[in-house]
C-alpha positions, 0 to 999 in steps of 0.5 A, spaced: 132 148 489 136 146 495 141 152 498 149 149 498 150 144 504 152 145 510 156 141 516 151 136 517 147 136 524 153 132 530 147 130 533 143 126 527 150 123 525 152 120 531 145 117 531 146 115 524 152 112 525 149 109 531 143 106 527 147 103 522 153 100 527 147 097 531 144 093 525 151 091 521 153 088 529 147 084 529 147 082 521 155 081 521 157 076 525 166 076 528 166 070 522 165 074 516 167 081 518 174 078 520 174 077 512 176 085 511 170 090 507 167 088 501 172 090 495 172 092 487 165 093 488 161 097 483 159 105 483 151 105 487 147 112 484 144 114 490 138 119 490 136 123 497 130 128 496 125 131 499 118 128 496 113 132 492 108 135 496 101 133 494 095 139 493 092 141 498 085 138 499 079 141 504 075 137 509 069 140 512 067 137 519 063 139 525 066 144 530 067 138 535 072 134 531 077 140 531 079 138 537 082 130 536 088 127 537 094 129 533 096 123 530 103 119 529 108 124 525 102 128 524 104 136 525 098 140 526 096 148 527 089 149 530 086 156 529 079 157 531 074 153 527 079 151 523 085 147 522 091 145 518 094 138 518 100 134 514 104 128 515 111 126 515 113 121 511 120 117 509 120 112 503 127 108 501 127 104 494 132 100 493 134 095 486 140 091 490 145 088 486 150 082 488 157 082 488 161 075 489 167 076 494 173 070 496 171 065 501 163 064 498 161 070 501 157 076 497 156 083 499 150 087 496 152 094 492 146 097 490 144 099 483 140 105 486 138 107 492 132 113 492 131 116 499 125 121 500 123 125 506 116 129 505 109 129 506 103 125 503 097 129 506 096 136 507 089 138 509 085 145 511 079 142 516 074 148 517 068 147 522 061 147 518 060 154 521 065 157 517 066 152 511 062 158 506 065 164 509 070 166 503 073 170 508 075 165 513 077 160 507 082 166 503 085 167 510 086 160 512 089 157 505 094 164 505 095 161 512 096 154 511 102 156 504 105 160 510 106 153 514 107 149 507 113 153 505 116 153 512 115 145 512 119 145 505 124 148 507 126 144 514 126 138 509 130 141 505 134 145 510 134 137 514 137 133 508 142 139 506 145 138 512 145 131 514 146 129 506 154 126 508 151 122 514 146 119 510 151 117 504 157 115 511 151 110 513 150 107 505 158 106 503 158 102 510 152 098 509 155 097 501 162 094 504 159 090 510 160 082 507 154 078 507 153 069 507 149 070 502 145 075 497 139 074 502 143 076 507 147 083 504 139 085 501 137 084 509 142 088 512 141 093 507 133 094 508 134 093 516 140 098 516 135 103 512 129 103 515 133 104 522 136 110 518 129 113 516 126 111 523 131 115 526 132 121 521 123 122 521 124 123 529 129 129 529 126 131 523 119 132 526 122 135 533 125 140 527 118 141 524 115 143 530 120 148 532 118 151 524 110 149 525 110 154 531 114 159 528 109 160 523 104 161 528 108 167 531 104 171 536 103 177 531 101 172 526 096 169 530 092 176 532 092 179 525 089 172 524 084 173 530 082 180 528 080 177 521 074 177 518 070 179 523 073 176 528 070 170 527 077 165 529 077 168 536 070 167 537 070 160 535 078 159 539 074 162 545 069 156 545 074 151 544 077 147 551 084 149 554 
C-alpha cells in the first residue's frame, strides 16, 4: 500500500509539462486552439500503479559472461559470481472516447486510462562455479529481495509524488480540441508516450540512487565474508 502523497518533485513537473507543451504545439495548430478547451466533456477514470513485480527467475552462466554490458533501463548489482539484474518498464492503455465540439471539431476524453511503471524481469545470474553452492544461493536470493524491496519502493515513492503532475499533464491533453477523432486519439498516444519516456529517465536515475544504497559498504563485506569468502575471491578475479 502506498504512503500518503507528497509534493510532487518540481523537476519532473516541469518536465512533464514540458512533454505535454511540446506535443499539443505540435498536434494543435493556432486554428483550432483559437477555438477555447474542449468543454462538457465526460468524467475519464485514471488509473497510476506501480506494476506487479514478477518472481524471481535464476540463470546459470558462465564466469565470463558476468561481465556484459548493462543493458537499456536495466538496473544491475554485480557481487562476485554473481549478479541481480531487473528492468524498468512504463505501459500506458488507454480506450479513447469521442466528444463532438462547435465548428466540427472533436476532442477525445478517454473512458480509462491505465499508466504503470515496474519491472517485467528480475533475475539472480550465478556463475557455474558457484550455481550449487547453497550457501552462496541463500545469501544472493536474501541480497536480491533487499534490491527488490528498494526498487518497489522508489516506484512508489515516484508515482506518490508526481501523481499530480501526471493527472495535470491527462486533464491538458483531454481539453485540447482536435479536426478529427484520429487526430484527438493521436495527441493523446503522443502526449502519453512522451510523458513515460521522461518520467522512465527520472525514475531510473532514482533507481540507481536506491540500487546503490543497498550495496552500502557494510552490506557488501559481510556479503564478502559470507560463505567462506567465496564472493570475494571470484570480485578479486573480475576485471576493474
Amino acid at each position: 500500500m502506498r504512503r500518503p502523497g507528497r509534493l510532487p518533485s518540481p523537476a519532473t513537473m516541469i518536465i512533464i509539462s514540458m512533454s505535454i507543451s511540446a506535443v499539443l504545439s505540435v498536434q494543435s495548430p493556432s486554428a483550432f486552439a483559437d477555438s477555447g478547451p474542449c468543454n462538457n466533456l465526460p468524467p475519464s477514470k485514471l488509473r497510476i500503479y506501480s506494476i506487479e513485480m514478477p518472481d524471481l527467475s535464476e540463470v546459470v552462466v558462465p564466469f565470463r559472461m558476468l561481465d556484459r554490458p548493462v543493458r537499456e533501463n536495466e538496473l544491475v548489482s554485480r557481487h562476485g559470481a554473481t549478479l541481480t539484474s531487473r528492468n524498468l518498464v512504463g505501459y500506458v492503455k488507454i480506450r479513447h472516447r469521442a466528444v463532438p465540439q462547435p465548428a466540427g471539431l472533436v476532442c477525445n476524453a478517454p473512458e480509462t486510462v491505465d499508466l504503470g511503471f515496474g519491472s517485467s524481469s528480475r533475475t539472480l545470474v550465478l556463475a557455474d562455479a558457484v550455481a550449487d553452492n547453497a550457501c552462496v544461493r541463500r545469501e544472493m536470493a536474501a541480497h536480491e529481495a533487499a534490491h527488490n524491496a528498494a526498487f518497489n519502493s522508489t516506484i512508489d515513492r515516484f508515482l506518490d509524488d508526481n501523481g499530480p503532475a501526471l493527472r495535470a499533464g491527462m486533464i491538458a491533453l483531454k481539453k485540447t480540441p482536435a479536426p478529427s477523432f484520429d487526430a484527438a486519439a493521436s495527441t493523446w498516444e503522443k502526449g502519453l508516450q512522451l510523458i513515460i519516456e521522461k518520467a522512465q529517465a527520472t525514475l531510473l536515475t532514482e533507481l540507481s540512487t536506491a540500487n546503490a544504497e543497498v550495496d552500502s559498504q557494510p552490506t557488501l563485506s559481510a556479503l564478502e565474508a559470507a560463505c567462506d569468502g567465496i564472493l570475494r575471491k571470484f570480485g578479486e578475479q573480475r576485471p576493474d
